[in-house]
N, C-alpha and C positions, 0 to 999 in steps of 0.2 A: 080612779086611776090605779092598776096594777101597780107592783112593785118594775117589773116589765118596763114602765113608761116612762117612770120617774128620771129625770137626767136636772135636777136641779143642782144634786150633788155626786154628780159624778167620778165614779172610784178611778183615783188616778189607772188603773191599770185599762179603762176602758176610754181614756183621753188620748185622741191624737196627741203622736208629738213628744208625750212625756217618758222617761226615761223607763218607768215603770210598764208603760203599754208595751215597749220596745222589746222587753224583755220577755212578757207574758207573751206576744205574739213569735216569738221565736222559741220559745216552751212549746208552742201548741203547735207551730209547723215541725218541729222537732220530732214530736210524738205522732203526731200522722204521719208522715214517713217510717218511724219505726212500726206503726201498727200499719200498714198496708205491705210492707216487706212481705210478709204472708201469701199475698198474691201467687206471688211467683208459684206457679207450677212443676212438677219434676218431668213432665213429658211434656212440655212445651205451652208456653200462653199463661194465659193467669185466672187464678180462682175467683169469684165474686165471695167476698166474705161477710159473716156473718155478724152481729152486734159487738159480739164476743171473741171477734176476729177469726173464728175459725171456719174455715172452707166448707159453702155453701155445697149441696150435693151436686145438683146441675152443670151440665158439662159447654153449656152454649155457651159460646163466647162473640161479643160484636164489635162489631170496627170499631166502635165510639169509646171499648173499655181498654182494648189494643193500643190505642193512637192517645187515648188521653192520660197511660198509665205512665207512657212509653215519653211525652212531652213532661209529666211530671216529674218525673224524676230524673232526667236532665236537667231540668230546675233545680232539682233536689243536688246533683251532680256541681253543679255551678256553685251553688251557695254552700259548698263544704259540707255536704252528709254520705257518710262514709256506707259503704254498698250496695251505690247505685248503679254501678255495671252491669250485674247481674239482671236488673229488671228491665234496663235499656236494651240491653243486650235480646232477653229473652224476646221482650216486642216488636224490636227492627226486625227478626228472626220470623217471626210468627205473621208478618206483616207480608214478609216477600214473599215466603214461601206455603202460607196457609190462607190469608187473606188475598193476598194476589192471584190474579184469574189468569193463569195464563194461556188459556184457551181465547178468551173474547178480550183482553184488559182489563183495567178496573181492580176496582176492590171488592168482597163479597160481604153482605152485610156481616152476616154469621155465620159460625161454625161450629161443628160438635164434635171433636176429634177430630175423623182425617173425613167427616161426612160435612156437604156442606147443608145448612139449615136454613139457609135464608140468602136466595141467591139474586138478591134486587141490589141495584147500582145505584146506591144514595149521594148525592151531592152532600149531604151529611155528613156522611160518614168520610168522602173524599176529600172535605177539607181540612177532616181534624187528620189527615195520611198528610197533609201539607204541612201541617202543624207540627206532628210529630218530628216529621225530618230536617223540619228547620231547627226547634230545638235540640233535638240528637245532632245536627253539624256545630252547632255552638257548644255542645256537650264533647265534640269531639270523636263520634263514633263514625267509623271507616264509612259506612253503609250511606251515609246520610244524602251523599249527593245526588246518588242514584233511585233514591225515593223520591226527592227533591224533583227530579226531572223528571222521574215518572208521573206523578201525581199532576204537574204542570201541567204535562200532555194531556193526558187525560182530563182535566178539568179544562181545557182549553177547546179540546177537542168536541167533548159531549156536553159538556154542561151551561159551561159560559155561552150569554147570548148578545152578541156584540152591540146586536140593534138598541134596545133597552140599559144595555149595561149591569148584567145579572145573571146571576145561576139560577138554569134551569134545576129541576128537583130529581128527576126519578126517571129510570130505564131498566128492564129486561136485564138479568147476563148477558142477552145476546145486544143488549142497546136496539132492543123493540122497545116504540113506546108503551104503557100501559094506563098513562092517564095524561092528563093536563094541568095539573096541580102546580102551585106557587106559591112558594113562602119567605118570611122574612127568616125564619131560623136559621136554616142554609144558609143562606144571604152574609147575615151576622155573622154568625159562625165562621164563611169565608173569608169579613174583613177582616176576621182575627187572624185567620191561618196566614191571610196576602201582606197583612203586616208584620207577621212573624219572616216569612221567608222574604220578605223585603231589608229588613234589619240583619239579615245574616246574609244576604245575597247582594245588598245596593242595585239589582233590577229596577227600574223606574215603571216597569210595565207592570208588577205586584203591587204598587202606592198607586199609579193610575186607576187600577180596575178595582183596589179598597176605595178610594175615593169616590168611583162612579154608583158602588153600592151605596155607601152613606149621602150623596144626591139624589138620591131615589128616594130613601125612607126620612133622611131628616131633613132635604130642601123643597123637599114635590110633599110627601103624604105627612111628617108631623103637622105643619102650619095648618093644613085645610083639615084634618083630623083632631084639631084643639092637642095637638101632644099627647093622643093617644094611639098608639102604632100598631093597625089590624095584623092579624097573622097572615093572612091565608088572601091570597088573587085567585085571578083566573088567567088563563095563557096568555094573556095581552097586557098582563101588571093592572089590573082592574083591581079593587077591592073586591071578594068575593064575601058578603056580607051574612049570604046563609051556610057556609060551611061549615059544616061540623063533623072533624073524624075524629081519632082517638081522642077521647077525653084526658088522657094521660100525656101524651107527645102531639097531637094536633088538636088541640081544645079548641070550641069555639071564640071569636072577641077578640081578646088581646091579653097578654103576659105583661103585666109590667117588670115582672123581674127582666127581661130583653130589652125593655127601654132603658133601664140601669146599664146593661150591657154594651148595647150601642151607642151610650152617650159615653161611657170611658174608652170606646174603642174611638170615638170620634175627637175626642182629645189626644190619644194618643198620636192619629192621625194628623192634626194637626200641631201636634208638636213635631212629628218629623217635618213638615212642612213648612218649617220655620216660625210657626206661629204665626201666622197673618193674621190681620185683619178683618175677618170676612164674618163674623159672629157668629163663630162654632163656639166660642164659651157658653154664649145668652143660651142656644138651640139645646146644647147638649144638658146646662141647667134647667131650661123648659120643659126637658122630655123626665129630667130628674126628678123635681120639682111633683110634675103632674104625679107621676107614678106613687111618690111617697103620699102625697095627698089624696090620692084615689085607694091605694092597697091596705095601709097601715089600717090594721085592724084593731079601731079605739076599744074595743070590750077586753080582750083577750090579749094585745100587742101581735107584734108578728105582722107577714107582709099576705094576702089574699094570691090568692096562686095564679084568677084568673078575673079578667073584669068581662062586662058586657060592653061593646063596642061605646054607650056612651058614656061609661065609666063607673056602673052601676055593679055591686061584686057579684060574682057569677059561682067558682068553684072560692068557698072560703078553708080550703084547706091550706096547712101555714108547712110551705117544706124551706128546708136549709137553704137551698140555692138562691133563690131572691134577695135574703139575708145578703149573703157574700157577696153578691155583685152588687146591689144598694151601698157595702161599704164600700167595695171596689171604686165606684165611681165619687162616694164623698170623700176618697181619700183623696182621689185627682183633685177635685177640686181643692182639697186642706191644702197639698201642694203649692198649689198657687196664690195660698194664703187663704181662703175660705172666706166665712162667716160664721160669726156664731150659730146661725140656724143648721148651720150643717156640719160644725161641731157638735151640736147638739145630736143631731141625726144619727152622726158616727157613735158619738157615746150610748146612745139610747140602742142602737141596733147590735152594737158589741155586747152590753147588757144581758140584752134579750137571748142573744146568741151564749151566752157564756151559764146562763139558767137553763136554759132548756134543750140547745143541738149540741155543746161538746160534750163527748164522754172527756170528762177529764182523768179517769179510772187508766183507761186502756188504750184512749189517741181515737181518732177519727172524731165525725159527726154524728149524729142520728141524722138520716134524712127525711123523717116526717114527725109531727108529733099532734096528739090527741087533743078534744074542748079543754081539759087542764093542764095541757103543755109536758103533758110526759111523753116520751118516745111509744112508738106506735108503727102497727105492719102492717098498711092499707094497700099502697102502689108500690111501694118498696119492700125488696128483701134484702136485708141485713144493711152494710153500707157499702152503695152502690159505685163510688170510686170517692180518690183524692184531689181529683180535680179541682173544684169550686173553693172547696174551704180552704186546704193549703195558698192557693191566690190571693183568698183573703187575707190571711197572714200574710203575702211576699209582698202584695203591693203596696203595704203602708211601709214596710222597710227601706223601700227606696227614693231615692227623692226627687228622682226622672218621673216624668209622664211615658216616657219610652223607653226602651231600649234597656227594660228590666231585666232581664235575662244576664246580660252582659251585668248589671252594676250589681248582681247578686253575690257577685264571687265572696266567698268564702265568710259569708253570712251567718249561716247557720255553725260552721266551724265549733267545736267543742274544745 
């Protein structure tokens, strides 16, 4: 057993709950925030930065770095971290008027200056444009509502598929098809966006169509799939069992860091729903549950990136995101009072994380690391955004299963 796995005695600072962790976790969102400030660009949009925080050469910029920079830091906003105007600002900005297609609608994936570079319509990429603007109206920025309703449209119009209850993936600028492809990332991804702008809007129609996705993946395909959650259909919501495209964003199998994802979105979900009865704790523990038991990587520690549909590991490289959302979702559960075993989880995965992905030096994460756990430049260059790990930190702060955004305020405060 590594040093990594040990959780017999767990350093107060990596304990749910305890006054120490509380602190340590708001040092670290603290410092991410000030180390991605950087970001910001002088002519508009934001840098991808380097280990060492300093701007990457590369000028492409993609909806997912726009939309998820642009959502953080109106988190960052909310929880008292002092200038976040500036990056919200620059994103909503960058958003209308550079990522927005105003020829066809939509969003564009990427851009390179005033050239576009990547001009496909991702459901992807549309959900985190929902995401962003929900949080930017709880952030209080002017713009927010009119992203809010753009994005609706659009995701309503082209994407959402009423029959099934699902987003379609992928269209042309012009919304010519190009494939037939289905996946759960999108999918996931949207619950999060329909219940972000659910929480800020009281729409009943955004918790409806979150709830129809999480029917799909955690009432229909966890149970008959042993709680292990394929990626990738085919046009009819089939499992498509020999797909394989980017190894990096469309891997073959299953991701279980997404099953951590979809089981904390699926609690939140039922927390706005008053918490019924209908056994979204057992489901969303099941799909938890399998994940840490299929990924956790007993040689090395750390979570497997990628498994093979029957749970057998596939890509064993160990990146930060899994991490985070794995705690993400045993924090939901601590909330509601836990178990030990997933106290244990929590401590053992903060551990790991606090050895080998925080730069504690300069803020951020590393997002990948080497067979002996040191940072490493495989699929990633430099660190790829604040997204994941900042989350980390904010959701153990709160003591909602929902409606975090709001109970942030002035959190972080100095």
């Amino acid at each position: 057993m590594t040093l990594s796995q040990k959780t017999s005695f767990p350093a107060p600072r990596h304990q749910f709950g305890t006054p120490e962790h509380r602190s340590w976790l708001i040092d670290d969102a603290r410092r991410q925030f000030g180390f991605f400030k950087a970001s910001l660009r002088p002519d508009g949009g934001f840098y991808v930065l380097g280990h060492d925080g300093a701007p990457l050469g590369h000028a492409v910029q993609e909806l997912h770095t726009t939309t998820r920079l642009v959502h953080a830091y109106a988190l960052g906003k909310l929880a008292g971290v002092d200038g976040c105007d500036a990056l919200i600002d620059a994103g909503m900005d960058y958003l209308w008027t550079r990522h927005r297609d105003a020829a066809h609608g939509g969003y564009l994936w990427a851009l390179e200056g005033d050239t576009i570079h990547d001009d496909r319509k991702l459901a992807y990429g549309h959900v985190f444009v929902l995401l962003a603007g929900a949080s930017a109206k709880l952030a209080g920025h002017p713009d927010a509502d009119r992203l809010i309703e753009d994005a609706t449209a659009v995701l309503d119009r082209h994407f959402w598929e009423d029959g099934p209850g699902l987003f379609a993936d992928e269209w042309t600028r012009d919304w010519s098809p190009f494939s037939t492809y289905r996946g759960m990332n999108a999918n996931m991804h949207g619950v999060e966006a329909l219940l972000a702008a659910y929480e800020v809007t009281g729409r009943a129609r955004y918790l409806e169509q979150a709830g129809r996705i999480l029917d799909f993946f955690i009432r229909r395909i966890g149970p008959v799939e042993d709680w292990r959650l394929p990626e990738h259909y085919t046009e009819n919501w089939q499992v498509d069992r020999s797909y394989s495209g980017n190894p990096m964003f469309r891997p073959a199998g299953t991701t279980p860091g997404h099953s951590f994802e979809l089981a904390r979105l699926s609690l939140q979900y039922w927390d706005l729903r008053g918490r019924p009865d209908d056994g979204s704790c057992a489901a969303a523990m099941a799909l938890t549950d399998r994940a840490l038991a299929d990924a956790w990587d007993a040689e090395r520690g750390g979570l497997y990136y990628t498994l093979a549909l029957g749970g057998v590991s596939a890509i064993k490289d160990r990146y930060w995101w899994p991490v985070t959302e794995a705690i993400g979702v045993l924090a939901s559960f601590l909330k509601l009072g836990g178990a030990k075993e997933q106290s244990d989880w929590y401590a053992r995965l903060w551990h790991f994380a606090d050895a080998h992905f925080i730069d504690h030096d300069r803020g951020g994460w590393y997002p990948e690391i080497d067979d002996a756990g040191h940072p490493t430049v495989t699929q990633f260059n430099g660190k790829p955004d604040i997204y994941h790990a900042v989350q980390a930190c904010l959701f153990p702060l709160t003591p909602q299963l929902s409606h975090m955004a709001t109970n942030l305020r002035g959190i972080l405060q100095e």
